[in-house]
N, C-alpha and C positions, 0 to 999 in steps of 0.2 A: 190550204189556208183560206180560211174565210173574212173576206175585206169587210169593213166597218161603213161603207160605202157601195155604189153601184158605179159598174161600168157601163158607159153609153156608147161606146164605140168599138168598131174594131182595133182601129190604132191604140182607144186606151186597153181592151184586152189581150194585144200582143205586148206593150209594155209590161204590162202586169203579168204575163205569163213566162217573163225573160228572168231564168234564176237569180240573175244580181240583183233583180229589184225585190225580188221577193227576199231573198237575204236581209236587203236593206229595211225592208216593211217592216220585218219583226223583229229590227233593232233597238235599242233603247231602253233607259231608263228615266225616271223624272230627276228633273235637273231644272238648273235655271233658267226660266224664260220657256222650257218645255214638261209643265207637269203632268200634259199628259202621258209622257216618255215615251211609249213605241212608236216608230216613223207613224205606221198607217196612223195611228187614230190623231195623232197632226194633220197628216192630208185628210182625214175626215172632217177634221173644222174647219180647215182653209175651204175645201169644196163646198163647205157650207156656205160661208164667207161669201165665196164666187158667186153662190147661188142667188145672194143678197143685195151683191154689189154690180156684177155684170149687168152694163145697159143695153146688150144685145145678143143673140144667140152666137155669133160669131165671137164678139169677145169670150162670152163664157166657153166656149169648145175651147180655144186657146188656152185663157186662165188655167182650163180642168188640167190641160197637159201641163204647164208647171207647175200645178199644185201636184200632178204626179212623181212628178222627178228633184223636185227641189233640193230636199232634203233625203233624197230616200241611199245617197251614197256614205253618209257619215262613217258609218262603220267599215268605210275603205280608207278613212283619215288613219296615219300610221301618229301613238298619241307620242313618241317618243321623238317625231321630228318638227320643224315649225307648219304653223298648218295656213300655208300658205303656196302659191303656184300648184303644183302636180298635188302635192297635200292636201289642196284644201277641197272639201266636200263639193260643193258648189263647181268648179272644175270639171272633178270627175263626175259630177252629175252630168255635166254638160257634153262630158265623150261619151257616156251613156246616150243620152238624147240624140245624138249627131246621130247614130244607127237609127235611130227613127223620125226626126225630122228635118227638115232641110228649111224651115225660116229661120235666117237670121235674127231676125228681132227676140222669137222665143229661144233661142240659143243662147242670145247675149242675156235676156233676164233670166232664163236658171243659171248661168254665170253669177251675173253681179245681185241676186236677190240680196244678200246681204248687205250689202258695200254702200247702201243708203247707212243702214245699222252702224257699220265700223266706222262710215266718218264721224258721224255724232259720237259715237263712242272714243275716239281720239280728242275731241272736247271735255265731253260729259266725264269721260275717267281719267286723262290725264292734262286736259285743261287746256289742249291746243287748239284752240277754235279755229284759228287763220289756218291751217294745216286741216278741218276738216271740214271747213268751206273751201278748198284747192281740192280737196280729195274727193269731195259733192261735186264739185266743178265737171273735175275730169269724168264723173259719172254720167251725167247730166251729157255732157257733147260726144260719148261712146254710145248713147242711147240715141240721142238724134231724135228722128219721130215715131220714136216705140218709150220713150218717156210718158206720154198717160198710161198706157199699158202698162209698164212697169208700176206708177205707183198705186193704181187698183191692185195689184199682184202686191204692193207692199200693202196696202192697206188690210188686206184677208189675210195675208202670212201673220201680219201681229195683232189681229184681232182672235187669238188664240193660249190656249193653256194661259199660261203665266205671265204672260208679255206687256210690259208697263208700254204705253204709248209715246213716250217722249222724242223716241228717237223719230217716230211717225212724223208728229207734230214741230219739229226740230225742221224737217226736212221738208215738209209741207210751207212749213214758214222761209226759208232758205230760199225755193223755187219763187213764193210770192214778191219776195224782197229784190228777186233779179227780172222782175216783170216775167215770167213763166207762169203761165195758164194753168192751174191746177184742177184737172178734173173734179165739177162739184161731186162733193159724195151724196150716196144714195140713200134716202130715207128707206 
C-alpha cells in the first residue's frame, strides 16, 4: 500500500506496518464531515495540519502519532450496535495505540478526539446546551495538562475534508468563557 504521506519515524513505520492499521487506512468512503473518504488521505491533511500548526518539533512528533491512529479504527465500529464504549472507533483506536505507546496524555486524546465534537453536538442538534457545556466540562478536567495539546490536535483534525468549524469555535469560546488559556493559533 502506498501512504499519501511519509513516515518519519520508526515507531510511525511499525504502526503503519501492523495489518489493522493498514485495514483501517484503506477504509472509507465520503461521507459527512469526511469527503475525502479513505482513513489515509484524512491523516494526510491532518499531518498537513500538524505541519502548520505544531509550535515545536516535539509537539509535532506527538501530534503526527495521533493523527496516525485517530481514526484509522472506524471500520472495527460494529454499524448495527450503539457506537459508543468498546463500539466506538476512538476507543478501539486507543487499544490499538496502547501496543505502541505508553503516554497517557496521547492515549487519552486518541480517545476523546471527538468528544470536544459530540458536546457541541448535543447543543447544536438537539439543542441541550447545559448538557454539552457538563459534557466539555468533564472533557476539559480528564485532559488536565494535555488540554493545549488536545485542541492543536482538534484544531488540524477539523481543518480537513468537509468539516464546518463550529464545533471548533463553539469549544474555543467555552474554554475562554471559563478563564482557560487557549493556545493562540498559528498563522
Amino acid at each position: 500500500m502506498e501512504l499519501p504521506f511519509t513516515l518519519e519515524t520508526e515507531l510511525e513505520a511499525r504502526i503503519c506496518a501492523d495489518a489493522e492499521w493498514k485495514k483501517g487506512a484503506v477504509w472509507g468512503k465520503p461521507r459527512p464531515g469526511h469527503s475525502e473518504g479513505v482513513v489515509m488521505y484524512h491523516i494526510a491533511e491532518v499531518l498537513a495540519n500538524v505541519d502548520r500548526l505544531a509550535t515545536t518539533p516535539e509537539e509535532r512528533r506527538v501530534l503526527r502519532l495521533i493523527a496516525l491512529i485517530h481514526d484509522t479504527f472506524k471500520y472495527r465500529v460494529d454499524p448495527g450496535q450503539p457506537k459508543t464504549g468498546p463500539n466506538h472507533h476512538a476507543v478501539i483506536a486507543r487499544k490499538f495505540a496502547e501496543r505502541y505507546l505508553d503516554n497517557q496524555a496521547l492515549l487519552e486524546i486518541i480517545e476523546l478526539h471527538d468528544e470536544a465534537f459530540n458536546s457541541w453536538r448535543l447543543g447544536a442538534v438537539k439543542g441541550r446546551w447545559k448538557e454539552a457545556e457538563e459534557r466539555a466540562s468533564r472533557l476539559v478536567a480528564r485532559l488536565g495538562s494535555s488540554l493545549p495539546l488536545y485542541v492543536c490536535f482538534y484544531r488540524a483534525d477539523n481543518a480537513t475534508g468537509s468539516k464546518e468549524n463550529d464545533s471548533l469555535i463553539w469549544f474555543e469560546q467555552f474554554l475562554r468563557r471559563r478563564g482557560i488559556d487557549v493556545p493562540p493559533e498559528v498563522e
